[in-house]
C-alpha positions in Angstrom: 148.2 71.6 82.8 152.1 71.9 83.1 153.6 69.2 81.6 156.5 67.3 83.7 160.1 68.2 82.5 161.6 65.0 80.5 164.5 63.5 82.3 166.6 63.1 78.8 166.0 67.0 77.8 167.6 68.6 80.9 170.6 70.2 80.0 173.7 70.0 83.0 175.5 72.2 83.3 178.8 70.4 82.7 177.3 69.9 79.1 176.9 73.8 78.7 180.2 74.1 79.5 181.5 71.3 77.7 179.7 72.6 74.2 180.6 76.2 74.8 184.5 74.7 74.8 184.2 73.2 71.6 182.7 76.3 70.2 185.1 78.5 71.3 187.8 75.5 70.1 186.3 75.4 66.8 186.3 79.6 66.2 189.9 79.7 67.4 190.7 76.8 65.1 189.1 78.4 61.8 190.3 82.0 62.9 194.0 80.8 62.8 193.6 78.8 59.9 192.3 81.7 58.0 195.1 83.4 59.2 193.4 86.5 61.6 195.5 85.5 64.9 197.5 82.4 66.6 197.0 80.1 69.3 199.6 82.2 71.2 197.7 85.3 70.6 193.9 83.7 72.0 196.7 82.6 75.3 198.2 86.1 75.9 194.9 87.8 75.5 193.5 85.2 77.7 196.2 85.7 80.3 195.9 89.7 80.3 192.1 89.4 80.7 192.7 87.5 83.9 195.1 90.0 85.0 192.5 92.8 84.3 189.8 91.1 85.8 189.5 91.7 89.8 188.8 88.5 91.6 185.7 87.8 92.9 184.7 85.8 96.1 181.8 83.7 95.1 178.5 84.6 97.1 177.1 82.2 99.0 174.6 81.1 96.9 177.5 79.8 94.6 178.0 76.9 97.2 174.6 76.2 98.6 174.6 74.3 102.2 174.3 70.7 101.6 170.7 68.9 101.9 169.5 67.4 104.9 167.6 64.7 103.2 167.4 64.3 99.5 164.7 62.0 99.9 162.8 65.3 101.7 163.6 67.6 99.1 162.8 64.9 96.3 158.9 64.6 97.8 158.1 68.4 97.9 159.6 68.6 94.3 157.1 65.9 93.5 154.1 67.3 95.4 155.0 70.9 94.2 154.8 69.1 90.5 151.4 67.2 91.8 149.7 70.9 92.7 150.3 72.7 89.6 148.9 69.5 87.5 145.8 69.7 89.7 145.6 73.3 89.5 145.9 73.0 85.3 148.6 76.1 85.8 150.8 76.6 82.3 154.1 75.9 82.8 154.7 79.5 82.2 152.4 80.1 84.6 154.2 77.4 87.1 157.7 79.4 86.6 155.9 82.9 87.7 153.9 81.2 90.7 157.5 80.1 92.0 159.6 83.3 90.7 156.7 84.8 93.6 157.3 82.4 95.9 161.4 82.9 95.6 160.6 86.5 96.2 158.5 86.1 99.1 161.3 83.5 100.7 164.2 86.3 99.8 162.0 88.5 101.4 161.7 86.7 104.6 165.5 85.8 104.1 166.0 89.6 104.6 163.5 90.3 107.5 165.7 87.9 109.3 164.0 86.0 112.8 162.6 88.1 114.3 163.4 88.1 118.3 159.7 88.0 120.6 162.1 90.0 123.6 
């Protein structure tokens, strides 16, 4: 049976971002004191990357349209949870049942409503 994600374990994304700062914090700070390159130099280099990089215009999946009803969305998560513990699905076998079910909604996202006229 898939076993029900633990609250504590999931990982925001804030906190990705947060502990990919520090990281990169941390490698500049022992680069320079080593002596291979200067806070100035990570800046500049990070300035002309921007530059070189073309902006992008987020799709609009980036900002998705807000909820109707959490409370909606909150019982079909549950129930969703409640049918794969029935079913005794794997949780990797849970995360390829709904990769096949985003398909088949993309899918029908691209076949658009189709007019009866």
């Amino acid at each position: 049976m898939a076993e029900k994600l633990d609250p504590n374990e999931i990982v925001l994304p804030e906190e990705i971002a947060i502990s990919n700062m520090w990281e990169i914090a941390a490698l500049v700070e022992l680069l320079e004191q080593k002596g291979l390159l200067t806070r100035k130099e990570v800046l500049k280099t990070i300035r002309e990357l921007q530059q070189r990089t073309p902006k992008v215009e987020p799709s609009a999946e980036a900002f998705p349209e807000p909820y109707l009803n959490i409370a909606t969305e909150n019982a079909v998560i549950d129930r969703i949870f409640e049918i794969i513990n029935a079913t005794g699905l794997t949780a990797h076998q849970a995360k390829n049942l709904l990769a096949r079910i985003r398909l088949l909604i993309d899918l029908g996202e691209r076949m658009g409503p189709k007019s009866s006229q």
